[in-house]
C-alpha positions as CSV (number, residue, x, y, z in Angstrom):
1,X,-63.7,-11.5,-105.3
2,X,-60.8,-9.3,-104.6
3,X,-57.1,-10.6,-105.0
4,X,-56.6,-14.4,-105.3
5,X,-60.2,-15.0,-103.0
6,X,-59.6,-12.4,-100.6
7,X,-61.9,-9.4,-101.0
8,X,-61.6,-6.2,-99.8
9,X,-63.4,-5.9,-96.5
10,X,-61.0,-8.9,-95.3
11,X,-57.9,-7.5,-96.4
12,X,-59.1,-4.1,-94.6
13,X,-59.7,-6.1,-91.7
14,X,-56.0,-7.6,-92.1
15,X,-55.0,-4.1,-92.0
16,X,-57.0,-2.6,-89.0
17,X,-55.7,-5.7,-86.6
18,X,-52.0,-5.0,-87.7
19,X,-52.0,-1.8,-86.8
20,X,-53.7,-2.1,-83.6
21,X,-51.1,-4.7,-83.0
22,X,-47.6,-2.9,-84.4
23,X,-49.1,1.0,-83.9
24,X,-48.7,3.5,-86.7
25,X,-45.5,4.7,-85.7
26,X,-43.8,1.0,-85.9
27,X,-45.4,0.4,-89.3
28,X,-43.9,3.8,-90.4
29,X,-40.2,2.9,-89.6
30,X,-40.6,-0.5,-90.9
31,X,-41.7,0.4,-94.2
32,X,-38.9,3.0,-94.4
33,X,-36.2,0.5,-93.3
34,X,-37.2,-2.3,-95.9
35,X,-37.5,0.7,-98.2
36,X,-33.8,1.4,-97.9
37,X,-33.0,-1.7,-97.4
38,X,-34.7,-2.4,-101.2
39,X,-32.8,0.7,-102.3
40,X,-29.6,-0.4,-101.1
41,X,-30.1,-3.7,-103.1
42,X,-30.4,-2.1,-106.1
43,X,-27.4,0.4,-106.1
44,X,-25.7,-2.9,-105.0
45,X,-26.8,-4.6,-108.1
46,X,-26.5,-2.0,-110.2
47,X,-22.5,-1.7,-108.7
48,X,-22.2,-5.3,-109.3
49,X,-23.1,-5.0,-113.4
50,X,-20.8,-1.9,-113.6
51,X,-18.0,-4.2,-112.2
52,X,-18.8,-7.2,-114.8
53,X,-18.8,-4.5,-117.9
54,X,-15.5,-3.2,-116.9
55,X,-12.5,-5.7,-118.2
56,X,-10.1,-6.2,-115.7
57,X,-6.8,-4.2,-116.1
58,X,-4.4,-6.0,-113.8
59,X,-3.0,-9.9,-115.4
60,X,-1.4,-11.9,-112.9
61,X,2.4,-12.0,-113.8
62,X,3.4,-15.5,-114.5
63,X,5.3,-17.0,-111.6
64,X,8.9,-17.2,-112.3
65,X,10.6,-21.5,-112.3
66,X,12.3,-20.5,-109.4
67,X,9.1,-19.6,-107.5
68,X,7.0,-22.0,-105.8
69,X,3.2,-22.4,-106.6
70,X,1.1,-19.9,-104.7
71,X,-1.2,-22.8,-104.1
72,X,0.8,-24.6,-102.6
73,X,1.9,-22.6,-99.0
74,X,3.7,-25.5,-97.6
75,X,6.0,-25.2,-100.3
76,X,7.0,-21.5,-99.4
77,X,8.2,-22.4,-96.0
78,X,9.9,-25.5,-97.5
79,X,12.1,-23.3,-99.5
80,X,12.5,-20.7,-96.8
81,X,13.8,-23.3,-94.3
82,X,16.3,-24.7,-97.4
């Protein structure tokens, strides 16, 4: 018993009939390609936690009575057409 019921004569079987269907040369730029694509997921990630650790410098100024509500667009023209 091999792996989770599969021994090792089936699994090598798996492998010849994949290569005999993809070709060595496929199978060598596809495991490259998901290799970089892993690699690129983990710089990304490890981007993504240097961004949360750094506290962020710019605060929103606080909008002025005078100013309408930024969430509110229709309110911009409103006051532009006034």
């Amino acid at each position: 018993m091999g792996l989770g019921g599969i021994s090792l004569t089936e699994l090598l079987i798996v492998l010849v009939i994949v290569v005999l269907i993809f070709g060595t040369k496929r199978l060598k730029t596809i495991g490259s390609d998901l290799g970089g694509a892993i690699k690129g997921f983990r710089s990304g990630m490890n981007t993504e936690d240097a961004k949360d650790d750094k506290p962020a410098q710019e605060t929103p100024k606080p909008l002025a009575s005078s100013e309408p509500d930024a969430e509110f667009p229709e309110q911009k023209q409103k006051s532009r057409q006034a």
